[in-house]
C-alpha positions as CSV (number, residue, x, y, z in Angstrom):
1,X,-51.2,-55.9,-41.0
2,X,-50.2,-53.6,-38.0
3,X,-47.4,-51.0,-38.8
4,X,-45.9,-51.6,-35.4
5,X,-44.0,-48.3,-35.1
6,X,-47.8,-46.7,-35.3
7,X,-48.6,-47.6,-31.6
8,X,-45.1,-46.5,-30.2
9,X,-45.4,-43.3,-31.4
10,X,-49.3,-43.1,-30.2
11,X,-47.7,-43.9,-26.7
12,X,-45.2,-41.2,-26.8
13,X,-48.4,-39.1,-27.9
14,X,-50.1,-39.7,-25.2
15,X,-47.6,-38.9,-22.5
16,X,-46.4,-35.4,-23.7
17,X,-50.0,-34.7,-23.4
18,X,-50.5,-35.9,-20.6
19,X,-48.3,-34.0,-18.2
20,X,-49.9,-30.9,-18.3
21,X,-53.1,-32.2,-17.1
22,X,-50.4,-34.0,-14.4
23,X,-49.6,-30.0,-13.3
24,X,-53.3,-28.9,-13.2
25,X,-53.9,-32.1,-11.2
26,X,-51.8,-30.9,-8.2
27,X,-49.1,-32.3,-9.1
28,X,-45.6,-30.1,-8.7
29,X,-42.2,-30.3,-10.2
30,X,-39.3,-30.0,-7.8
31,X,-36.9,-27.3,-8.2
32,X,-33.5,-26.6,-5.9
33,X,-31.5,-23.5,-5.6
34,X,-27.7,-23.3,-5.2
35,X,-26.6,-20.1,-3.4
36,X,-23.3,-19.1,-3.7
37,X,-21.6,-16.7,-1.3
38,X,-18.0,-15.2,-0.1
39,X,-16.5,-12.8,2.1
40,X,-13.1,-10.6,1.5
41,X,-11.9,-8.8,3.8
42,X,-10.3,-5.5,3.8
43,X,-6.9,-5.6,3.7
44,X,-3.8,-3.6,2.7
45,X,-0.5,-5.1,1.9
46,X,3.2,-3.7,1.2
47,X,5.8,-5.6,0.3
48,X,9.5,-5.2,0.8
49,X,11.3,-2.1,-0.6
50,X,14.0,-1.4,-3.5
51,X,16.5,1.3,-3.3
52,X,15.4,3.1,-6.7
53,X,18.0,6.1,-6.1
54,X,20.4,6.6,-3.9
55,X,22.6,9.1,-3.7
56,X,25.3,9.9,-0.9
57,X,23.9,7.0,1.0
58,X,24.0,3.8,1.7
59,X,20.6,1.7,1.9
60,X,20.6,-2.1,3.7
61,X,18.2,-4.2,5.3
62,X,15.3,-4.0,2.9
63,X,13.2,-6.4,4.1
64,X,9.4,-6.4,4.4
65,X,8.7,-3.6,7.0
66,X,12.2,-2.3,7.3
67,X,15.2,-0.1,5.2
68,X,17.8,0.8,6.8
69,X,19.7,4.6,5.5
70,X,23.1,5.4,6.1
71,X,24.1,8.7,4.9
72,X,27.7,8.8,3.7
73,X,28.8,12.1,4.6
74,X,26.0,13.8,6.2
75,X,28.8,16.9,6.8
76,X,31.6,18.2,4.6
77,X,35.4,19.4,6.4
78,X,33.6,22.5,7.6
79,X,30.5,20.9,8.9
80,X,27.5,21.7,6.8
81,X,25.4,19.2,5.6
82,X,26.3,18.2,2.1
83,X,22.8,16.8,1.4
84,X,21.4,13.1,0.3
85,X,18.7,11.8,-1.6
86,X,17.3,8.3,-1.6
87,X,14.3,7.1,-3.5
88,X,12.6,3.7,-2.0
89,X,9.6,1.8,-4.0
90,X,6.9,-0.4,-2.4
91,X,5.1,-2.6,-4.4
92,X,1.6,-2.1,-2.5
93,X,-1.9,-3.5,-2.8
94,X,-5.0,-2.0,-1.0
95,X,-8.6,-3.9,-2.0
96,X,-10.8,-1.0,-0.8
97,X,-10.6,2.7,0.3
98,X,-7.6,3.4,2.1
99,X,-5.5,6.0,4.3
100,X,-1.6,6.7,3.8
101,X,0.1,8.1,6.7
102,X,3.9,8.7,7.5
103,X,5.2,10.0,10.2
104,X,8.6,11.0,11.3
105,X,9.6,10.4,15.1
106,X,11.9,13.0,15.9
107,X,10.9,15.3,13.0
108,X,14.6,15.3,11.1
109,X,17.7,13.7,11.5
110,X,18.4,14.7,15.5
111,X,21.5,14.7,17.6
112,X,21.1,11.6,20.2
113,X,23.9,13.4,21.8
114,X,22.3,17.0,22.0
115,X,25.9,18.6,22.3
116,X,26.1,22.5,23.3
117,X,24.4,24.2,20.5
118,X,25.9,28.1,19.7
119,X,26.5,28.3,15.9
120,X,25.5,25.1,15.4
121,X,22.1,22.9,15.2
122,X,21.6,19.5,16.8
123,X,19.0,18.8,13.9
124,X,18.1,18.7,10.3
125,X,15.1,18.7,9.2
126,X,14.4,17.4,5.2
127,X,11.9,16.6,2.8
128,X,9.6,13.1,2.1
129,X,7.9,13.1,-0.8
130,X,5.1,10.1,-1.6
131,X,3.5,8.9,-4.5
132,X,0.6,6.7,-4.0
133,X,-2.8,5.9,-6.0
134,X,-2.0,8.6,-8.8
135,X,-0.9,11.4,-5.8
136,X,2.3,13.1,-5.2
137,X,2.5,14.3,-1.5
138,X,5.8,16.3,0.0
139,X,6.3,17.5,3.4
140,X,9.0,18.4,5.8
141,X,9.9,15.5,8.4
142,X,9.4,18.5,11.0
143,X,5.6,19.5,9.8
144,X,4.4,16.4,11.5
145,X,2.3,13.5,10.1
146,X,1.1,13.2,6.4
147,X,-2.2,11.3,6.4
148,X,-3.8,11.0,2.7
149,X,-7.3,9.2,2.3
150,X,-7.8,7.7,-1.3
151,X,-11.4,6.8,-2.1
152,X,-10.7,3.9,-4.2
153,X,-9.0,0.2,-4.0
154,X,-5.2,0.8,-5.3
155,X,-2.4,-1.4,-6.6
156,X,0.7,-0.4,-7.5
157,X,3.9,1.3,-6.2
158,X,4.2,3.4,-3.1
159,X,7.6,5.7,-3.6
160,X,8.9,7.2,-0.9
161,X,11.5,10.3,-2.0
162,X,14.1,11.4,1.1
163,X,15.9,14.5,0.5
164,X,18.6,16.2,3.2
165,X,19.5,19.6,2.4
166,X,22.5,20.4,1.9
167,X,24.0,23.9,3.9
168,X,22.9,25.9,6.5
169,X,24.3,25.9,10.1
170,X,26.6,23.4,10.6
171,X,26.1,20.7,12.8
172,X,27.0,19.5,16.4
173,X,29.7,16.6,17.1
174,X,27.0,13.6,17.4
175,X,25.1,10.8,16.3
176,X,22.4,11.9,14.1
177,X,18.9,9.8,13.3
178,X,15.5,9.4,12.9
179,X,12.4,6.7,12.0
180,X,10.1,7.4,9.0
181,X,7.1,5.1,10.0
182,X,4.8,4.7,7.2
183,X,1.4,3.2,7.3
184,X,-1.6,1.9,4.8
185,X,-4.2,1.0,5.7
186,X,-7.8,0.5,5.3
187,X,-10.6,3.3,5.2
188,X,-13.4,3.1,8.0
């Protein structure tokens, strides 16, 4: 009698051996690739600000791209500047090298009304500091533009220190302002 397992397991035999002759025959096995690709692309982003400090001012508007600074009493009775500080943080996110720059448009808090001058000054220049990518940065709003390159991608908190001296000359009758613009973008 046949053992009828015996010729099933001859078959099997026979296959495995035979698809290597199969290969040397000419005969190829098929093979496909799957690429996978993507694209980011550079890009910096700052949300809206918080008021972290404030002190002898008054900070509204926080929105993304704006703050808004009121100083309380930007003179005392005799008219010197009594000084302000006001500390604003920006979560920001930066996903390659990139550049801060601030800049202050009329370089201090200047008279739109540019009464007579004599004793007293129709501006007041103060102090920004900024902390960004593990760097502390201070200038005066009257030394121009601050522009700091960072070699690496950054997340984190960009905060932005304001501080008005307080005495000096005393100040002309007027409306006092000024527009701290502050920038991130990018590296080329």
């Amino acid at each position: 009698m046949f053992n009828r397992a015996a010729p099933l397991l001859l078959l099997v035999g026979l296959l495995a051996a035979a698809s290597p002759s199969l290969a040397r025959a000419g005969m190829t096995q098929e093979r496909d690739q799957i690429i996978l690709e993507g694209t980011v692309a550079a890009g910096c982003l700052m949300a809206a600000a918080e008021a972290t400090f404030i002190g002898n001012a008054t900070v509204t508007d926080l929105g993304p791209g704006r703050a808004s600074v009121v100083i309380n009493d930007l003179v005392d009775e005799n008219g010197l500047p009594t000084g302000a500080e006001i500390v604003l943080t920006l979560p920001a996110t930066c996903n390659q090298s990139n550049i801060l720059r601030l800049s202050s448009l009329n370089g201090g808090l200047a008279n739109s009304d540019r009464g007579e001058g004599g004793p007293f000054r129709n501006d007041l220049p103060y102090t920004i500091s900024i902390d960004w990518g593990g760097q502390t940065q201070t200038i005066s709003s009257d030394e121009g533009a601050l522009t700091v390159a960072f070699a690496n991608a950054g997340r984190g908190e960009i905060v932005i220190t304001i501080r008005i001296p307080a005495g000096g000359d005393p100040l002309t009758a007027g409306a006092y302002s000024d527009q701290l613009i502050l920038e991130l973008g990018a590296a080329a």
